[in-house]
Structure formats: structure tokens, C-alpha cells
N, C-alpha and C positions, 0 to 999 in steps of 0.2 A: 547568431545567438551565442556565440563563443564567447562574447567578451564578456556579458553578464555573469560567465562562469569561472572565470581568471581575476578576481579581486585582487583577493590575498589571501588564498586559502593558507599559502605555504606559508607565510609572515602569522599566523596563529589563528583560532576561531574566533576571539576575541575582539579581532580587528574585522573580521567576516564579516559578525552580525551587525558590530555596530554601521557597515558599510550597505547591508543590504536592507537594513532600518528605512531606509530613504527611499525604496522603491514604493511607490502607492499599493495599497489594496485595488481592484476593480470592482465595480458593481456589473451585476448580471446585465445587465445590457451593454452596458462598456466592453464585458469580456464575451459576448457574444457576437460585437462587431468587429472586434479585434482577430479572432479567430474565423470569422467568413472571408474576410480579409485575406489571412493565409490563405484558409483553405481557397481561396480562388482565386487570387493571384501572387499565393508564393511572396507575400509580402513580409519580409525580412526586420522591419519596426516593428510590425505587429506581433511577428513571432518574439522578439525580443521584449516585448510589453507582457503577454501572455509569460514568458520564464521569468522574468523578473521580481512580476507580483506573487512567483509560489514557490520562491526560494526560502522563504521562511516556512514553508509547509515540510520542505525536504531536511531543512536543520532538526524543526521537529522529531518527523520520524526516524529520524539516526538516531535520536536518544533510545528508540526504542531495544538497540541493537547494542548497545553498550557494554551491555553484559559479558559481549564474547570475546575483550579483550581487543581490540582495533580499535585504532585512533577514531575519533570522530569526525575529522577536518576529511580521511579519507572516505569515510562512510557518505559524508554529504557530496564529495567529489563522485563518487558512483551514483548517487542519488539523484544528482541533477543530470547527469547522462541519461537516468531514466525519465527525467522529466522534459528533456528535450523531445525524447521519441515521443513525448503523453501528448506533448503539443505538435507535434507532423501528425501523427495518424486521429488528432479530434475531432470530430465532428459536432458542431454542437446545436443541429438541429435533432440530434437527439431527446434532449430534454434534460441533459445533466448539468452540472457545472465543472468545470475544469478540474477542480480539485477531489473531486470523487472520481476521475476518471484517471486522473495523474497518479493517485494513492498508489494503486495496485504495479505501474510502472516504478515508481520509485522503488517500493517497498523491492518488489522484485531484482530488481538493479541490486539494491544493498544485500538480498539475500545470499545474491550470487557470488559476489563480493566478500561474502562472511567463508560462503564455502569452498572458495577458492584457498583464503587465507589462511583456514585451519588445516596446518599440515599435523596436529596430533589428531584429529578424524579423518581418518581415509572413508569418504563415505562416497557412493557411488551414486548415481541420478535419478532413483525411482520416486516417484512420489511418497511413498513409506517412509525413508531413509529422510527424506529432509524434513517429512511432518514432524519426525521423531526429533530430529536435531535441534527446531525450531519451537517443539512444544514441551519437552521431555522436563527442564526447568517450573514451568507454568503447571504441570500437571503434579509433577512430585510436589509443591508448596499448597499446592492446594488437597493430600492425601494424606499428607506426611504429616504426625505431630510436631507440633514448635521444637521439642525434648527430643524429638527419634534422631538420633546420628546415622545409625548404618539402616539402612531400608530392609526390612523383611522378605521374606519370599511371598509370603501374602501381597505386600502392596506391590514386590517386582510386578507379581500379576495382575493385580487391578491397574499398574499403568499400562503393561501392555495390551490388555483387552481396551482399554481407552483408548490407546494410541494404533491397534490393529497391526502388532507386530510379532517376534519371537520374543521371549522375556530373555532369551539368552541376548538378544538384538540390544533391549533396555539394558540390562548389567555390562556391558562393553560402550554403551556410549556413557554413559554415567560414569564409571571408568576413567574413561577418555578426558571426559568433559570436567573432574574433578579433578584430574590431576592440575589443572590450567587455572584453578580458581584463584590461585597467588596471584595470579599477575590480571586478573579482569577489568581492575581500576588501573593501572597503569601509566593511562594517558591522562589522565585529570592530574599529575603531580604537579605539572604548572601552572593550573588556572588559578580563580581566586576560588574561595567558599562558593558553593550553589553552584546551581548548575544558570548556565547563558542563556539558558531559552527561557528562564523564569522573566528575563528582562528585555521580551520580545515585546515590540507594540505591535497589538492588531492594527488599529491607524484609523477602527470603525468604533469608535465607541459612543458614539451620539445612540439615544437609547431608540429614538425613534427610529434610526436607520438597521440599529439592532431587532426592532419588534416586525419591521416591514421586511427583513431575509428571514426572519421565523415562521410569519406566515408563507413566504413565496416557499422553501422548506417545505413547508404540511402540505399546502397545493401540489406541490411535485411530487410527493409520497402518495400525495392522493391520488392521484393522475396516475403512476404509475402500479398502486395494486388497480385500479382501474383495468389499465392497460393488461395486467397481469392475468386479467381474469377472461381474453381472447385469446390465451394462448393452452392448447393443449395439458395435458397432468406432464406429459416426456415433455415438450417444449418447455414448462415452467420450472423442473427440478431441472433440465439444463441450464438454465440462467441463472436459475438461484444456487447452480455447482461453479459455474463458470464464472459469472459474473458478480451475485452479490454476495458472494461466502468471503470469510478473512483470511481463509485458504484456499483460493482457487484450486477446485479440479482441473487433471490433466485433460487431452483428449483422449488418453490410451487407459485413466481412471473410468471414465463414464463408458467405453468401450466397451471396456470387460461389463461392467457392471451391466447393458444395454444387449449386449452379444452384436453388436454390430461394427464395423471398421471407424477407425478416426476421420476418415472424409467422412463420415454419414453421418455423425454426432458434429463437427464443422458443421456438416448443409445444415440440421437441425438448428442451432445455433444460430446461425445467418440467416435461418427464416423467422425464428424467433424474434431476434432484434429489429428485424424489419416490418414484421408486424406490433412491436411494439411503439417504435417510430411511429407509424400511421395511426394507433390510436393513440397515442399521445399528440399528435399534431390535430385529430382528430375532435382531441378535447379541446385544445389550445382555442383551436377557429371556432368553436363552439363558444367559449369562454369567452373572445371575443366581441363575439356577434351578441 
């Protein structure tokens, strides 16, 4: 899968996209036989079809991350590392599509990535500490008047009751994070105007093939609160901690919150998924028939 990943990152992003332009989109049965493939006999084409087509998913999500001053060439190089792992551990008799499931790998990869890089945030690995890192931006623009420069003691504390921290925690990353705001654009000195990924082709623009993954979409949502609604009140706020949140919970977040060990909140989780499986396959053969 390597080579799909060695372009030309280093020769500029410029030249990246235009090169990963050419790889096809897949459709849901395309990327369904591709990845049984792998997944069952380690077929190393298939794996490299599966990465290729969602390289422009991970250029995407590195814009998300821009803000914190890192190259972007590097961010999609982390990115696609996570995206390799999305495709070893897929399964896609689940009922997903690869790209919902690759999201939360990449994103994760890039995050790590972020926090390794910022050496003026000494921040340490709780899940507090990175919601804070990762949200504290998002939360202050949405509190803060357009006109307010220096934050109030008032709002320090309506972000830390949002964010579930110490306000002293909020005024030290904000701090941190402010000092650095000179150099946050940095790496865009050499591109042209706009950003690259405005000049992404999706490759599906036939509208009827657009209208028939919108249905297959609703179907799958539908299937899946379906599915949602055989699984316990604890089995469902796990999934919906673990699996469909935009900030995944830890195991050692649901823990405390559950009073019970990380392996128990795992089993939980793993029976959860597994009874989702079956009634999503459950509908399938139904659907079917």
C-alpha cells in the first residue's frame, strides 16, 4: 500500500493532488468486494484500491487542522497512515462504507500529530486536555463577541463549564495557543490564492448516480437507528460515545462515568457491535427477500 502513499508529497501539495485526481472514486459494491478481498485473502491490489480512492478524503480533513500552524503535506502524510490502519482492521460486513469508518482513523492520526508538534503546549494525554486543545478555538468564536479582544472572567467560565475543565486550565491554553497565532498561516506562503481542495473532483457527478448513494445513505441510517433500537439504554450511549460522537470517548472516560473497568466497557462495546451486525444483516436478507 506504500506506494500509493509516496507521490510527491515532498516535491509540494500541488503536485499531490493533481496526481491523486486520477485515482477512481468506488461505488458501494466495488468497495465492498475490494475489501472482502483483503479482508480474506490479504490481497495487497485490493488494499491499494481501497487507499487510493480516499486519498482525497484525507487531503480534505487536514484542512481541518490548519489552524495550528503545521504544514499541510505533513498532516495528510499522518493522515494516510491512519488511513492504511482504516483499511487492515475494515470490516465491511458491517454495514458502513469505508469512509465513515476511515474518518475517525485519520482524524485521529492528524490529531496525534498536532500534539506531538506543539512544543509551546506541554499538554499531557487525558481526554480533558485534548478536548480542550482541540475545541477551546471553536468554542471561544462561538461566545465571544466579534469586538471582545481580551476574554472576561465571565466567559473564561462559560467555556470551561462547556469544555468540563478548570478555568485556570482555559486561561493557560489560550495563552499558549495565542501566543502562536503569528505564524498559523505560515505554510500557505507558497501556494497560489484558495485553498487545493476547492479544485478536487469528486469523479461522481452524474446526478443519477448522486440521487441513488443518497437513497442507499437514508437506507443505511434507517437500518441502522433500526438496529439501534435492539440494543440496550448502556449498550447504546456506548456506541453513540465511542463510535458515533465527533469526539470519541475514551475507554477510561465511559469507565468512570459507568463505575466499572475498561475491559467491561470493551465487552460492552463488542457486544454491542455485534448485535448491531446481525440486525443490520438481518434487515439486509429481509430487504432482499
Amino acid at each position: 500500500m506504500t506506494n500509493a502513499l509516496t507521490l510527491s508529497l515532498d516535491e509540494g501539495l500541488s503536485k499531490y493532488i493533481n496526481q491523486i485526481r486520477v485515482f477512481p472514486m468506488l461505488s458501494a459494491e466495488e468497495e465492498f468486494m475490494l475489501a472482502k478481498r483483503y479482508q480474506t485473502y490479504e490481497d495487497k491490489e485490493a488494499a491499494h484500491k481501497l487507499v487510493t480512492s480516499h486519498l482525497r478524503l484525507v487531503v480534505k480533513l487536514a484542512y481541518g487542522y490548519k489552524n495550528y500552524g503545521l504544514p499541510i503535506t505533513e498532516l495528510v502524510s499522518e493522515g494516510n497512515i491512519g488511513l492504511m490502519q482504516a483499511v487492515k482492521k475494515y470490516d465491511p460486513d458491517k454495514g458502513f462504507r469505508l469512509s465513515t469508518y476511515a474518518m475517525w482513523w485519520i482524524k485521529a492520526s492528524m490529531q496525534e500529530y498536532v500534539l506531538r508538534s506543539w512544543s509551546l503546549v506541554k499538554l499531557g494525554t487525558t481526554a480533558a486536555q485534548k478536548k480542550l486543545f482541540f475545541n477551546l478555538r471553536k468554542v471561544k468564536n462561538r461566545i465571544l463577541e466579534a469586538s471582545e479582544v481580551n476574554i472576561s472572567d465571565a466567559n473564561y467560565a462559560l467555556i470551561a463549564k462547556e469544555l468540563n475543565v478548570d478555568v485556570a486550565d482555559v486561561k493557560m491554553m489560550n495563552q499558549r495557543m495565542s501566543g502562536a497565532d503569528q505564524s498559523l498561516n505560515s505554510f500557505t506562503s507558497d501556494e497560489e490564492d484558495g485553498e487545493w481542495i476547492d479544485f478536487l473532483e469528486d469523479g461522481r457527478d452524474n446526478q443519477e448516480v448522486l440521487l441513488g448513494e443518497t437513497q442507499e445513505l437514508n437506507e443505511r441510517k434507517n437500518m441502522l437507528n433500526l438496529a439501534m433500537e435492539s440494543l440496550t439504554e448502556r449498550e447504546r450511549e456506548i456506541i453513540l460515545q465511542r463510535q458515533l460522537s465527533e469526539n470519541p470517548a475514551t475507554l477510561e472516560d465511559l469507565s468512570q462515568i459507568y463505575g466499572v473497568s475498561r475491559e467491561r466497557i470493551r465487552q460492552i462495546e463488542a457486544r454491542a457491535i455485534e448485535k448491531l451486525q446481525h440486525s443490520v444483516v438481518g434487515q439486509s436478507a429481509t430487504h432482499a427477500a
